[in-house]
C-alpha positions, 0 to 999 in steps of 0.5 A: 711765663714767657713774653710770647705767652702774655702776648698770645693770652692778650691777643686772646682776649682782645683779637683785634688789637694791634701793635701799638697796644702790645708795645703799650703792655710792655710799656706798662710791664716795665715802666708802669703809669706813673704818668696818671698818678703824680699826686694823690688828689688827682689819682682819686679824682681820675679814677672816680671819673673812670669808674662812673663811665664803667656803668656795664659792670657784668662785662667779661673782663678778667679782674686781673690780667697778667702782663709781665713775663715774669708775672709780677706786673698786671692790669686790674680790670675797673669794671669787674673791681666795681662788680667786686664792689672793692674799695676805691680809696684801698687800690689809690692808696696801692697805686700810690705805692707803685706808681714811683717805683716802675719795674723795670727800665727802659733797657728791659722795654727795648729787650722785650720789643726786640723780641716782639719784632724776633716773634713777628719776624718768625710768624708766631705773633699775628702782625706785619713785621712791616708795621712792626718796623713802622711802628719801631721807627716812630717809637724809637725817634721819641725815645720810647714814649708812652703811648695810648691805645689805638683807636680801634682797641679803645673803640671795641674793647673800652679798656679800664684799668689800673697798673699794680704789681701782682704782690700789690693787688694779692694785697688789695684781694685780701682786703677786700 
């Protein structure tokens, strides 16, 4: 799957989120989360607080969405998990086996948004390449940091979800 693609399915799903939240896909495609899960007790902890705000359990989010290229990194979605009725503890004990080991590198985040500004440079992706460049701007003086959802994405969409490698979560269907 080409990166234009994972992008095109998003915007598909969600069509008013903005550039901060693809950079905040490829951010998660690459380098993971491994800023939510320092220590188990907490992970736990966080995610039980998360799931108890998922209450509208019949939403139309994907149980899991792809949002690496090379398909090997996705988001599962928390309220279709809870749906599902999946085992908590089982996805925080597979967290914990992703967290430390991101997938990619800074290098593969900088390659990939290069070519996000090549797709909107080129009109095939529905931003402004001067908000692009903005927003290029600010991440690259803070070294490529990770970042939040916009504003408008986290009003509209509510998104819950935890980071896992495809393998990962096959793993975690299987016993469920």
């Amino acid at each position: 799957m080409e990166l234009m693609e994972v992008i095109a399915f998003q915007i598909k799903l969600r069509p008013l989120m903005e550039i901060q939240d693809v950079y905040k896909m490829l951010y998660q495609a690459y380098l993971g989360i491994g800023h939510l899960i320092a220590d188990k007790g907490k992970a736990i902890n966080y995610l039980t607080s998360e799931l108890a705000t998922c209450t509208d359990h019949a939403s139309d989010d994907l149980l899991w969405e792809n949002i690496s290229p090379n398909e090997t990194v996705g988001r599962i979605n928390l309220r279709p998990f809870l749906h599902h009725k999946m085992d908590r503890d089982a996805l925080v004990r597979k967290l914990m086996i992703f967290a430390p080991n991101p997938p990619g590198t800074k290098a593969d985040l900088i390659s990939a948004w290069e070519v996000v500004g090549a797709l909107i440079e080129q009109s095939k992706l529905p931003f402004h390449y001067s908000a692009y460049q903005c927003f290029t701007s600010t991440v690259v003086a803070q070294d490529f940091p990770v970042m939040h959802h916009s504003q408008n994405y986290s009003r509209l969409y509510k998104p819950a979800y935890r980071i896992l490698s495809t393998e990962l979560y096959h793993q975690l269907r299987k016993q469920n």
